[in-house]
N, C-alpha and C positions, 0 to 999 in steps of 0.2 A: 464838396463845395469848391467852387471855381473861384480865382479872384479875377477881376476884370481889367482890360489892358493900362489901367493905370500902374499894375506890378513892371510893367514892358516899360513905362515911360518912367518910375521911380527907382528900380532896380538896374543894376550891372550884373545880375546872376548871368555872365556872359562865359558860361563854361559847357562842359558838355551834358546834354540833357537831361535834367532827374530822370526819364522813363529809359535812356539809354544808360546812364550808368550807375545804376544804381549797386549793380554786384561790385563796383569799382569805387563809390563813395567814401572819403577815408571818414569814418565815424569817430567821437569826441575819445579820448583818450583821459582826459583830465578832465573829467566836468566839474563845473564850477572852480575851476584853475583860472585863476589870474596874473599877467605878466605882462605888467607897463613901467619901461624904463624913459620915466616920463621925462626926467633932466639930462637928456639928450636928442631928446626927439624934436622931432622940425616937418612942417608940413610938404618938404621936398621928396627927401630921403625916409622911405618908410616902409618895414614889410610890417602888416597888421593883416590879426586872422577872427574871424566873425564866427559865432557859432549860430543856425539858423535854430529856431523851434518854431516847429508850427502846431496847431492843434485847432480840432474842433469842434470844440465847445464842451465835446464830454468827456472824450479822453484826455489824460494828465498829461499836459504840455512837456512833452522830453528834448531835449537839442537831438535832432537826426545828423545834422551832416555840418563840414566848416568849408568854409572859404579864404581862401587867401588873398589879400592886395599885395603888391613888392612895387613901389615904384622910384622913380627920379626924373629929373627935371626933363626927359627928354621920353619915357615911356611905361607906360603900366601893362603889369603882371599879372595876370590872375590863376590860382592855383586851384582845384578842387578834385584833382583825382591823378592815382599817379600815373595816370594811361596818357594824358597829354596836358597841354598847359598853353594858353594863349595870351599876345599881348597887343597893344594897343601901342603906335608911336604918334606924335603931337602933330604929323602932316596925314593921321589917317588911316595909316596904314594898319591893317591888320593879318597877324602872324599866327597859325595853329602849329603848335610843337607838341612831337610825339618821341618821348625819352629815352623808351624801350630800341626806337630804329633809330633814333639819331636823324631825325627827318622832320622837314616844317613845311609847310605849305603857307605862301604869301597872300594874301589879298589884296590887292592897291585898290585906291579910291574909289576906278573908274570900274573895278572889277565889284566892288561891294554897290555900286549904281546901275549895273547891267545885271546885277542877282534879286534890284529892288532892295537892297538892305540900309535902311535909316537908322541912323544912330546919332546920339548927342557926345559926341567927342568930349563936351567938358565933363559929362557925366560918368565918361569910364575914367577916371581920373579922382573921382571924387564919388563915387560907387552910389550916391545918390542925386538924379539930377539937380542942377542949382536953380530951372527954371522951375522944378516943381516944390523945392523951397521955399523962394520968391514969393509962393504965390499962398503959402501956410499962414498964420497966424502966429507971429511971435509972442510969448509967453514967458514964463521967470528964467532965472538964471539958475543953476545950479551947483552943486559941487558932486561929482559920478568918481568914486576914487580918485587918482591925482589930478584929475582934469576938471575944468569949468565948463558945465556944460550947458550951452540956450535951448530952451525947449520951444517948438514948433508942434502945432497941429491945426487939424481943417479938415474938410470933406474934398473932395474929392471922385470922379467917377462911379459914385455912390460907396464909396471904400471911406473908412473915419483913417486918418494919418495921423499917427503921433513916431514924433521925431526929435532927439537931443542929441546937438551938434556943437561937435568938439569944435570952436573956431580957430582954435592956435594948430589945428592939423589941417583942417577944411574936412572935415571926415566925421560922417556919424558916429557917435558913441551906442547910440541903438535907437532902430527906429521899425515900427509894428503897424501893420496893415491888416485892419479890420470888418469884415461883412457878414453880416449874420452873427453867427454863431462859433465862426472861424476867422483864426487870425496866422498873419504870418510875422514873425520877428527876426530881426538880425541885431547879435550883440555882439561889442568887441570884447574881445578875450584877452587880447596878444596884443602888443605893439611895442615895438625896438627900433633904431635906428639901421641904417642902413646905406654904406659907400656905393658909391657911382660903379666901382670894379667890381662890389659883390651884382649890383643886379644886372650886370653887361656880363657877365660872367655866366648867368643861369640861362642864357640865348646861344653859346660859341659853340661851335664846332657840329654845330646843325650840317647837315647835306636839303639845301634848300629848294623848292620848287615854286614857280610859279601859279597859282592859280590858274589862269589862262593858257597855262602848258597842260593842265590837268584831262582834257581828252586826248593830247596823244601821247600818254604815260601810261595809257589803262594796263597795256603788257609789262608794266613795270608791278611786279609782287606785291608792293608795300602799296602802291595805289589802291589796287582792285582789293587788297584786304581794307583798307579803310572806308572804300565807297562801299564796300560788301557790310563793314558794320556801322553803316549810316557818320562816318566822321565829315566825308565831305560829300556834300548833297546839293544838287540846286534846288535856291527858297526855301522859306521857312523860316521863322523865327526863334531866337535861343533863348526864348521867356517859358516856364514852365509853372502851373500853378500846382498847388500843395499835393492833386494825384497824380502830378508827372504829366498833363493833358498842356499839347502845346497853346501856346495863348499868341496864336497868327492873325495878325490884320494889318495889313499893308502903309494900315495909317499912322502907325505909332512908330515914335521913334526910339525904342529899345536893341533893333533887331541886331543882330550879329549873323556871321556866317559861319555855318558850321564845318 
């Protein structure tokens, strides 16, 4: 079951590909563990971690894999495998970090415009876009553990949306995308506070490259090992549906570079 590019225009799954890393996926450790240190948290400063399930329709829906947000006023983190980690800063910019080399590769603007890659800046920020919110049906209020949460849902791209949203974080509390007989969910698990020095801290001491330096580095080892296992590639999109099958089309604005 495929979901249709409305996952690319709702979702920030802006990591590296379910089909590629799957052997690297950190899988739930604590299922059905909960940890929200809710009388400190602020919609600035925040690492929160989502566990996804998906299922469909016959099989018993199990959490497969988690994701991580880390962000602050100035750029968002995302976490989902300990092979690399990427982040998002508020003019644009986008950074792939690889832990193991101590190595990142840059993308600017003009470089994610000449790859064709659209993306809704306020949406990597807020891991569901606000225009595709916008455009739900608001519905009751509720109370989801320590938080108040407004429930949203609607059709969409023939997908049914349901969505409940933390407003004191600007951040999903969980929100399920439906077609057929399958569906995809992400639920928050985790959420803590988090200093400007701790998430400026998880970016330093990188050895950094430019994007656009990337063809005359091929003789560089750590390059040609990453183009070798598809880390950086030109085009394509970093949306993947529930069997790993890219979900590419030029016209939506989820894409990231990989």
């Amino acid at each position: 079951m495929k979901y249709s590019m409305l996952g690319a225009a709702l979702l920030t799954v802006s990591q590296t590909s379910i089909a590629q890393s799957d052997q690297d996926t950190k899988l739930l450790q604590n299922k059905g563990a909960l940890t929200f240190q809710c009388d400190q948290l602020n919609s600035t400063n925040i690492d929160v971690r989502y566990e996804i399930v998906r299922s469909n329709g016959t099989d018993r829906a199990v959490p497969t894999q988690q994701i991580q947000l880390i962000k602050n006023q100035q750029q968002v983190i995302y976490k989902r495998s300990p092979m690399t980690f990427e982040a998002w800063d508020r003019n644009g910019e986008y950074i792939r970090y690889f832990p193991q080399e101590l190595r990142s590769i840059t993308y600017r603007p003009s470089d994610l415009r000449s790859l064709n890659m659209k993306y809704d800046l306020a949406q990597q920020f807020h891991l569901v876009s606000p225009k595709v919110k916008s455009q739900l049906n608001r519905g009751e209020v509720s109370q989801a553990s320590c938080f108040q949460v407004v429930h949203y849902s609607g059709q969409q791209a023939g997908q049914e949306v349901e969505l409940k949203w933390i407003d004191s974080l600007n951040l999903p509390f969980e929100f399920t995308l439906t077609q057929g007989q399958g569906n995809l969910t992400y639920r928050l698990i985790e959420a803590s506070p988090i200093s400007n020095e701790a998430v400026n801290a998880l970016t330093q001491g990188y050895n950094d490259l430019d994007f656009a330096d990337v063809g005359d580095s091929e003789s560089d080892p750590f390059i040609a090992k990453m183009i070798t296992q598809g880390f950086i590639q030109h085009g394509g999109l970093g949306f993947y549906d529930s069997n790993g099958n890219s979900l590419s089309d030029g016209k939506h604005h989820g894409g990231h570079a990989h």
